[in-house]
C-alpha positions as CSV (number, residue, x, y, z in Angstrom):
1,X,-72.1,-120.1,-65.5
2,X,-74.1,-118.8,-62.6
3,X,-73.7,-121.2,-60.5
4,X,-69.7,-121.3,-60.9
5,X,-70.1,-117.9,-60.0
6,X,-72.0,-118.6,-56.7
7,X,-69.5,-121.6,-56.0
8,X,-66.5,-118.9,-56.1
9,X,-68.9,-116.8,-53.8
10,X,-69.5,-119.5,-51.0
11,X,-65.5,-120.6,-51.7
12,X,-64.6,-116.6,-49.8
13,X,-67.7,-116.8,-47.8
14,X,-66.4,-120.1,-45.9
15,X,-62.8,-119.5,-45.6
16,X,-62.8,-116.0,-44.9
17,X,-61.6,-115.2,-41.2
18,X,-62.4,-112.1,-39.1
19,X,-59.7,-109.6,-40.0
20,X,-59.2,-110.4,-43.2
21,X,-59.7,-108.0,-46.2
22,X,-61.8,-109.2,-49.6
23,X,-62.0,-107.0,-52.6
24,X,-65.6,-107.5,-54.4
25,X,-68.3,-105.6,-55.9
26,X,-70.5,-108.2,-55.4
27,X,-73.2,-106.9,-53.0
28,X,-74.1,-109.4,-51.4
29,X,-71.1,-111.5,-50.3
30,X,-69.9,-108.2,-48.9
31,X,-72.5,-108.2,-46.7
32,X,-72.1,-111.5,-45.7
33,X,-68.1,-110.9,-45.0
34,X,-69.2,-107.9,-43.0
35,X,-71.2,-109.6,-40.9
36,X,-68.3,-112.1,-40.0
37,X,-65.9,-109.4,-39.2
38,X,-64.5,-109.2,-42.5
39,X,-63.4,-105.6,-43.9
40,X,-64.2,-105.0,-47.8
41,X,-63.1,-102.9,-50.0
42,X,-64.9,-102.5,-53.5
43,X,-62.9,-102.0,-57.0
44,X,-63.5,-98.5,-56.5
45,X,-61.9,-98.2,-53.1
46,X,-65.1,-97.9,-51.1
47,X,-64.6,-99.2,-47.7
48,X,-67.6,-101.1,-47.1
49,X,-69.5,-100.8,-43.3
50,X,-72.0,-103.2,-42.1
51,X,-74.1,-100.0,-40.9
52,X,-74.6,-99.1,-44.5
53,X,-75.2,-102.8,-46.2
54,X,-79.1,-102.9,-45.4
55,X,-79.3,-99.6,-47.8
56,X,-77.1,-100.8,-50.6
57,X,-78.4,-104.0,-51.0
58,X,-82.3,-102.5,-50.6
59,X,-81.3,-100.2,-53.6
60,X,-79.8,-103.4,-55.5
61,X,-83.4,-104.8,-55.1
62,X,-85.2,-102.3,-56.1
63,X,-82.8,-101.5,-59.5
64,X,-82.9,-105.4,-60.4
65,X,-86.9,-105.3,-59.7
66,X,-86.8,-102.3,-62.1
67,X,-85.0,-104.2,-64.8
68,X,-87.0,-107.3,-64.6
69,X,-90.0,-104.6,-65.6
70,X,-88.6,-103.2,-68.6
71,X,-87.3,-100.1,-66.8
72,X,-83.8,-99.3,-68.0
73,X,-81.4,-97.9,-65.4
74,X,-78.5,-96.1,-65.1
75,X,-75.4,-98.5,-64.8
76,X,-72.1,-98.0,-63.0
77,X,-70.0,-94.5,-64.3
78,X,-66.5,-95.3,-66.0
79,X,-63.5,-96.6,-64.1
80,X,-61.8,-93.5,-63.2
81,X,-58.3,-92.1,-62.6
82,X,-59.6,-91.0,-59.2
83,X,-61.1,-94.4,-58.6
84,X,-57.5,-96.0,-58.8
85,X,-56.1,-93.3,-56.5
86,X,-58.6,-94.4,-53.7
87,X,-58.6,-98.2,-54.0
88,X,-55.1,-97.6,-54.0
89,X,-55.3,-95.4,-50.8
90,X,-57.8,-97.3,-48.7
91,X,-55.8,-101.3,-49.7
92,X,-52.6,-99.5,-48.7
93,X,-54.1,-98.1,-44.9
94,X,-55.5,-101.5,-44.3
95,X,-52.6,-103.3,-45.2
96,X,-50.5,-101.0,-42.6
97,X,-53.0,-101.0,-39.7
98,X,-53.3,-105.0,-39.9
């Protein structure tokens, strides 16, 4: 299933153009898209910056390395009301500004 997974990755990754806008929470195809000129929003309605990517992904590392050891950590809070209201927000000024 993995690897279906990474297939639907590379699929975005290779026909994904500068200026457009992909919604993921996957980590690391947003920081390949925003390295392409790609914007990205996640399902929260975080708009995503290249300038931040090194940090995020770093902290993905480190929490996966964690888990592999045993360590349980925290995982993502509920899907909020508030959440909706800024993914809604931050698709909506994108769409108008393209």
């Amino acid at each position: 299933m993995d690897s279906l997974k990474d297939e639907v990755d590379f699929y975005i990754f290779k026909h994904a153009k500068k200026g457009d806008l992909v919604v993921t929470q996957d980590m690391g195809l947003a920081g390949l898209l925003l390295r392409q000129g790609v914007q990205v929003i996640s399902p929260r309605g975080a708009l995503l910056k290249d300038k931040h990517m090194d940090t995020i992904l770093y902290n993905r590392y480190v929490s996966a390395k964690l888990r592999r050891g045993g360590t349980f950590t925290k995982g993502p809070k509920a899907f909020s009301r508030e959440d909706r209201k800024r993914f809604l927000h931050i698709l909506q000024k994108n769409i108008v500004e393209s």
